[in-house]
Structure formats: structure tokens, C-alpha cells
C-alpha positions in Angstrom: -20.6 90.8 115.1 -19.8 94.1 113.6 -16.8 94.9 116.0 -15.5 91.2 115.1 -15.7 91.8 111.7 -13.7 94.9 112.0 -10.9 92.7 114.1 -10.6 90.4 111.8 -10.3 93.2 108.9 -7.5 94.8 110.6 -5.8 91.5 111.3 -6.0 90.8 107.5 -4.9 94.6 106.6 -1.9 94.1 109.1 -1.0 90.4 107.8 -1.3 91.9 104.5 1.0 94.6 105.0 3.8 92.3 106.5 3.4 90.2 103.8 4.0 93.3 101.6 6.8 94.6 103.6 9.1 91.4 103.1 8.9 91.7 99.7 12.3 91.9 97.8 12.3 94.6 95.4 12.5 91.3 92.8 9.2 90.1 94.0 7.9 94.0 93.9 9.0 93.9 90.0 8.3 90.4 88.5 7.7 91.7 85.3 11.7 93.0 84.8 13.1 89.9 83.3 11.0 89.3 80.5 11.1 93.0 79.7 15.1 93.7 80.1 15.5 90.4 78.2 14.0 91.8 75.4 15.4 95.3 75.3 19.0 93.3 75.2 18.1 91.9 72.0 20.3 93.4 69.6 17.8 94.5 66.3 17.3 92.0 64.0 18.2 93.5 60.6 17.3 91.3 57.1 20.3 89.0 56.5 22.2 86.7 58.9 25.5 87.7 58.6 24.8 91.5 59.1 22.8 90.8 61.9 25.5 88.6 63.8 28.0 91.4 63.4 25.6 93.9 65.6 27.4 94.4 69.5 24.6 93.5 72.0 23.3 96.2 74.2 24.8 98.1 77.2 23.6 98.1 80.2 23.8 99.8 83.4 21.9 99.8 87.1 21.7 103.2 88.1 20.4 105.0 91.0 21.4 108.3 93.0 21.4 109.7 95.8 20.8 107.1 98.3 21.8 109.5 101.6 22.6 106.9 103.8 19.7 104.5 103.4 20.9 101.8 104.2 17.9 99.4 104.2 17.3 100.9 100.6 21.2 100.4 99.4 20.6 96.5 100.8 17.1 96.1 98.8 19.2 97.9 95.5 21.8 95.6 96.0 19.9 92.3 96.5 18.1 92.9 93.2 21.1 93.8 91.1 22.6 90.5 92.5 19.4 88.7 91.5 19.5 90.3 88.0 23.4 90.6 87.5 23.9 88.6 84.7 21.7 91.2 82.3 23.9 94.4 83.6 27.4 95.5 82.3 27.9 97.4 85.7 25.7 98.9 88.3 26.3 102.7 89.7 25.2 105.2 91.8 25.5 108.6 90.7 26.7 111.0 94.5 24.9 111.6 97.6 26.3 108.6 99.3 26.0 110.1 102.8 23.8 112.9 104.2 26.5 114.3 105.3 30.6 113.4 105.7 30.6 114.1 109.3 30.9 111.4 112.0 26.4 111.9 112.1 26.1 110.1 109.0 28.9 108.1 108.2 29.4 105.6 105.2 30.3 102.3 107.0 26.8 100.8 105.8 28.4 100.6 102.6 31.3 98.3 103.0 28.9 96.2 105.4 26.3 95.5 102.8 26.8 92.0 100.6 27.2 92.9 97.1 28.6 96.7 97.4 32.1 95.5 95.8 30.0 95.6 92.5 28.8 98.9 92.7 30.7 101.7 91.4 30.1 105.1 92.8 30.6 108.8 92.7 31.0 112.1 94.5 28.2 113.9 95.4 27.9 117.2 96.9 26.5 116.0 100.2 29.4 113.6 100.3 31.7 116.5 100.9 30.4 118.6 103.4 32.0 118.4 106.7 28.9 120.4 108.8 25.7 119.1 107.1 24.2 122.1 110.1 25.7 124.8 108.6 23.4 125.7 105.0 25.6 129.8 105.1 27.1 130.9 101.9 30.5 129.3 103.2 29.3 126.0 103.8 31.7 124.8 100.8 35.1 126.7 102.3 35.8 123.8 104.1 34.8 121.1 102.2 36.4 117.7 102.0 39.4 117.7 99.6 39.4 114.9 96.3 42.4 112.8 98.1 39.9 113.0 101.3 36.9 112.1 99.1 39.0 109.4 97.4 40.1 107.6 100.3 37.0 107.7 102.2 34.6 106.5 99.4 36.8 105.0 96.5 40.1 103.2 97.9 38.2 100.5 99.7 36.4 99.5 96.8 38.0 100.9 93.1 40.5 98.5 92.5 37.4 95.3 92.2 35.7 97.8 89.6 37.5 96.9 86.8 38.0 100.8 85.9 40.8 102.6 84.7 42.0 105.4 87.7 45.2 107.3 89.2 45.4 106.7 92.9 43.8 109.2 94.4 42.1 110.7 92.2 37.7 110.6 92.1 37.1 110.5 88.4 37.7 107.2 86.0 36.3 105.7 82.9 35.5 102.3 82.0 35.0 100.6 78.2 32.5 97.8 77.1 34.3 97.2 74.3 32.6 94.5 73.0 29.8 96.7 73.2 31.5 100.0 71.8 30.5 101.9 75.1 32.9 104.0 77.2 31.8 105.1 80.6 33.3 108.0 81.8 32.6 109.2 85.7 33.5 113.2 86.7 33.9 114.6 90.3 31.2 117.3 90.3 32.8 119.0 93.5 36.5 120.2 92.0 35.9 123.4 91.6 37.9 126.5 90.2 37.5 128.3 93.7 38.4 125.5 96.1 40.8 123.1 94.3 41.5 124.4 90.8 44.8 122.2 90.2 42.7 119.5 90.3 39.7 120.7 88.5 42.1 121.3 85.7 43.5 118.4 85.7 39.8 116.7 85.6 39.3 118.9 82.7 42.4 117.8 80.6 42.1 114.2 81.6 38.1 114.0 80.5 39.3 115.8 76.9 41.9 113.0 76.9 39.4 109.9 77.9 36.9 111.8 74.8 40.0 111.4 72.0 40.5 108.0 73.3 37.1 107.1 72.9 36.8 108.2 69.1 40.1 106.7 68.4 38.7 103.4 69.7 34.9 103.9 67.8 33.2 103.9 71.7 30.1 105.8 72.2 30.4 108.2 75.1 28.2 107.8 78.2 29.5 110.7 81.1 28.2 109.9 84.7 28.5 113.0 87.2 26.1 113.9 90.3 24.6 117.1 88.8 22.2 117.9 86.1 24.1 119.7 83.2 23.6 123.7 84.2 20.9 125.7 83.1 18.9 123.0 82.4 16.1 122.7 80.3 13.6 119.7 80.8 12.7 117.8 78.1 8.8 117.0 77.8 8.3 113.3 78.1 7.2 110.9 80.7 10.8 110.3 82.6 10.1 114.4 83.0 8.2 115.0 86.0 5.0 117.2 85.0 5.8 120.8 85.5 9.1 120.4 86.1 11.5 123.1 83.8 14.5 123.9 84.7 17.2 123.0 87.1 21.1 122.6 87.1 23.8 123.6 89.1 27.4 122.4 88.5 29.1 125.7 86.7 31.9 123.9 85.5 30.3 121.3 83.8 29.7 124.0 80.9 33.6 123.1 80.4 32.7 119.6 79.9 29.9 120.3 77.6 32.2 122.1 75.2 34.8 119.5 75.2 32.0 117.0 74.5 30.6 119.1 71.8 33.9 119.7 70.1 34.0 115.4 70.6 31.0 115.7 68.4 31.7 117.7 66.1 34.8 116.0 65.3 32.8 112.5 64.6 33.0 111.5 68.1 29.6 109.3 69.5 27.8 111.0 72.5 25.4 109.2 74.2 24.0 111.1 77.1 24.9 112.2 80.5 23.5 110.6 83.5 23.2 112.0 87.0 20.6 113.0 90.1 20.9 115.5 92.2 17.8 117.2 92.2 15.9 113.8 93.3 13.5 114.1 90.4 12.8 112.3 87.5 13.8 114.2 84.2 15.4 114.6 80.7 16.8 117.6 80.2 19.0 119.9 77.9 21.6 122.7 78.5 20.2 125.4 75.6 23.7 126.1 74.9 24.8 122.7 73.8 21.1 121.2 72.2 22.4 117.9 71.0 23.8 116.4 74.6 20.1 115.0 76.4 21.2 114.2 80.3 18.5 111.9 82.4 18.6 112.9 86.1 16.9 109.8 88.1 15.3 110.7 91.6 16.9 109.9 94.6 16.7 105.9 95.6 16.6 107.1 99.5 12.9 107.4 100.4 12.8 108.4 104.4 14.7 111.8 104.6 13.8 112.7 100.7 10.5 112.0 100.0 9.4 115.5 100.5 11.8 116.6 97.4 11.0 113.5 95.5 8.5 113.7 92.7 5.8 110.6 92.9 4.5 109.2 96.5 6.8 106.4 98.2 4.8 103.8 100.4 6.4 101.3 102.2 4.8 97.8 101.6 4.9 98.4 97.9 6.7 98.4 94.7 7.0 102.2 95.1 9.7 102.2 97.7 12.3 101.1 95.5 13.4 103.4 92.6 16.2 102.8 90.1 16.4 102.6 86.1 18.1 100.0 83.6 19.8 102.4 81.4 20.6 100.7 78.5 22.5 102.0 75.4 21.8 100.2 71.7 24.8 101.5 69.3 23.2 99.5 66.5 20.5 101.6 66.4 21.8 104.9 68.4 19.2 104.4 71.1 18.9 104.6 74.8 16.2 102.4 76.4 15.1 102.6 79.9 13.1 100.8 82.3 12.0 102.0 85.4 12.3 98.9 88.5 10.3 100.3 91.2 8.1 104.0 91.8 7.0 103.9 88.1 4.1 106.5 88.7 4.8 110.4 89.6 2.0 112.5 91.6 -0.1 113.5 88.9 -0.4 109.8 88.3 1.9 109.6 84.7 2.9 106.3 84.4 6.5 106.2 84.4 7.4 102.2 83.1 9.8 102.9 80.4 11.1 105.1 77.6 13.5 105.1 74.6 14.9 108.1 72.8 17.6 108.2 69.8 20.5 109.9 71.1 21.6 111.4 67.4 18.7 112.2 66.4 16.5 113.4 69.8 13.8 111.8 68.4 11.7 110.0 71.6 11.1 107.1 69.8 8.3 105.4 73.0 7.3 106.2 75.7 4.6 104.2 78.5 
């Protein structure tokens, strides 16, 4: 009897699982359209005629460094499909690939329905031409931006609806309507491998900044890194003993053209990013008003062991991406968290919001 019992448990565990397994990442998160819906509602002020004048929210579908998963980039996709009509845009922030040799190649991309509506960006992994070789020269040979471009941005840029120069790796995009511009940097131009066109980054992002303030849009900037020397900000989107990480030198360059944008009136909403496939707002100490929220990385096979929080197949853990939503009624920045919503220490990670003039976290839960 016992040894039936136990059968029949397993059987049950193992149907159970299946059921589990065939889950869509909609079905993992049921609760996501009542809770985006009301985060879109633009804030009700007293009187009808100043509240009708208020631009609706902006919203975005990010997640990062998805490394070649492709069942993950299908699940990603299939739920911003399902949900599309309450995002401005979906984008994933580098780290297409594992690595840019023929071992881990980015066809699964173009082969997965819905990838036209994603917009993407370079990552450092993207470039690397011997994902073997970790020595001090691993970036001498690196893949160069018109490489980059026509590998991971030709087949697709032109259905994105951005604003680009052929060949090129960085663009921006505006939500009028909305009085958001989204501006996407190539973290991998650098001074020592390809300064012309690091330079020419540089003066084009200080152009895309005037443009903004001239046009009264509120500045999101999308790259793969952190912003350097960064400082984590304590909150629940911060994994729990997580302080400091950052890379990119240049970006400091981009900080100081945003902070001049600043301090000239301009509207800076936040930077946005991965890289370090954690979970966390931080700060660069040497600009203290520009918050950037890194997301973990949306692959969960090759990565989990870097990735803060536990990833289980079967459940609503092995999806991870964020609605990032900017309010420019009220200067906020709301998120919600679709998917691994709970790090290792167990902190609930469902959603924050934050006032991006002020700093103030306004809720967290």
C-alpha cells in the first residue's frame, strides 16, 4: 500500500510539474494586467480640465542580458505580444549572444515570432570574437560598430520606428505624446579601440540631450553597463548586500553631458541597463542626481550562478523582466517586476516607485 502510495505521489508531483512547465510566462503572472493598468493611469488631480491635459504614462518592456536563451527570448516575447497594447516599446539592454563567434550565434533571434518589435543593444559579450580567451587582450580584437551594426541592428532597425545613421549602434526614439525621449548608447566604442567613433557617440548623445530640452522630453538613456563606480541604492530592486559595481569608463563622459542637460533645465529620468545580472539601483557618487536601475539577466541556464534570487523551472521564477514606466505628471518612475520577484534572502521584489527629481523612494513591496 505504502509503495503505491508513493507511485501515485510521484505521478502527481511529475504531472504537476508538466503542468507547470507549459505555463506561459502570462499564466505564471496573472496578476500583471490589473496592476500595469493601474500604474498607466495618469494622476487624477482636482478639476477636469487640468486633469485631461496630463500625458499618459510611458512604458517600456525591458530585460538584459538574455545570452542566447533562446527558449527564454521566445517566453519574453510571447508575453510582450500578449500584453503589447499597455507598452510604448519593449527592449533588451546587450548580451544578446554569449559570445559573437560561430559557438553562439544570434540566428535565434530573427527565428523567434515577435522579435521585429524588440529593440536591442550592444553588449559586451556581443563583441567578443573568442568567448575562450578571458587574457588582458581579449578586447584587441573585438568586433568593430559597422560589424556590430550589421550583425545585430540592420536586419531589424528600420521596423523600430527609431531615429539612426546607417551603420551606426546608437539611436533615440521620442513618445511625444508622452514627453519621453529614449536614447540607446553603444557601451563598447571605446577611446582605445575605436575613438572616431566613440567621439562621434559622444557629440551625437550631447546633440540628442539639446534636442530633447528644446522639445520639453524627459530623458531616459539605455546602455548595457551600470554607470561607473557605482554606488547601490538601498531599496528592494537592490539586491541585499550588494554595493558597488560599474564598469564602462567612458560613460563618466555621458554623465557630465547629462548633468550639464540638467543643469541647464533639461528633464533626466534615469539610466537603464544590466550587465552585472543583478537586480539594483544605483548611483555614480560623482554625479548624485542621475539614479540608473540595472535589471538581472533574463537568461537563467548559463547565469544563474551570477544571478541574485533562485531560478526554478516549472515556476514563475524562470522568467525575469520589469515594466519600467515613466509618469512626467508626477516625475516618477514606477516598476513592476513580471516574473523572479523574490531575491535569496527572500525580499520580496513585486514593485517599486521612486521620484526621479527629487530621489525620494516614494513605495516599495
Amino acid at each position: 500500500m505504502k509503495k503505491l502510495i508513493t507511485i501515485i505521489t510521484l505521478i502527481a508531483a511529475a504531472a504537476a510539474y508538466a503542468y507547470c512547465a507549459d505555463k506561459t510566462m502570462a499564466e505564471f503572472n496573472p496578476e500583471f494586467e490589473d496592476t500595469i493598468i493601474q500604474a498607466l493611469k495618469p494622476k487624477n488631480y482636482p478639476g477636469w480640465a487640468h486633469y485631461t491635459h496630463e500625458p499618459k504614462p510611458c512604458a517600456f518592456f525591458h530585460f538584459s542580458d538574455i545570452h542566447s536563451d533562446a527558449v527564454e527570448f521566445a517566453r519574453l516575447a510571447e508575453f510582450y505580444a500578449a500584453y503589447e497594447k499597455y507598452f510604448d516599446d519593449a527592449i533588451c539592454t546587450g548580451d544578446l549572444v554569449e559570445a559573437s563567434n560561430e559557438k553562439s550565434d544570434f540566428t535565434y533571434w530573427g527565428k523567434t515570432p515577435g522579435h521585429e518589435k524588440i529593440l536591442n543593444i550592444i553588449g559586451n559579450h556581443d563583441t567578443l570574437r573568442d568567448h575562450k580567451n578571458w587574457e588582458p587582450n581579449v578586447w584587441d580584437n573585438q568586433m568593430t560598430m559597422k560589424e556590430s551594426y550589421d550583425y545585430y541592428m540592420k536586419p531589424f532597425i528600420k521596423g523600430w520606428n527609431v531615429i539612426y545613421e546607417e551603420g551606426k549602434t546608437y539611436y533615440f526614439k521620442d513618445y511625444t505624446a508622452k514627453k519621453v525621449r529614449l536614447i540607446v548608447i553603444d557601451c563598447m566604442l571605446r577611446q582605445s579601440q575605436d575613438g572616431a567613433a566613440e567621439d562621434g557617440q559622444l557629440k551625437w548623445f550631447k546633440e540628442c540631450l539639446t534636442g530633447a530640452k528644446v522639445k520639453g522630453l524627459h530623458v531616459v538613456v539605455a546602455c548595457h553597463f551600470p554607470v561607473r563606480n557605482a554606488k547601490a541604492v538601498a531599496c528592494n530592486f537592490t539586491e541585499i548586500g550588494l554595493n558597488e559595481g560599474g564598469w564602462y569608463d567612458e560613460l563618466n563622459k555621458y554623465q557630465a553631458a547629462v548633468d550639464s542637460f540638467m543643469k541647464t533645465g533639461g528633464n533626466f529620468v534615469s539610466w537603464i541597463g544590466g550587465h552585472d545580472h543583478w537586480d539594483y539601483v544605483c548611483i555614480n557618487p560623482d554625479f548624485p542626481d542621475q539614479y540608473c536601475v540595472c535589471i538581472a539577466a533574463a537568461n537563467r541556464r548559463q547565469c544563474e550562478q551570477y544571478n541574485n534570487g533562485f531560478r526554478v523551472d516549472g515556476t514563475k521564477s524562470m522568467d525575469l523582466a520589469n515594466a519600467f514606466i515613466v509618469d512626467t505628471s508626477t516625475e516618477c518612475v514606477k516598476i513592476i517586476r513580471i516574473g523572479a520577484d523574490t531575491d535569496s534572502y527572500q525580499q520580496q521584489r513585486h514593485g517599486i516607485c521612486f521620484n526621479y527629481k527629487t530621489k525620494e523612494i516614494i513605495s516599495q513591496y
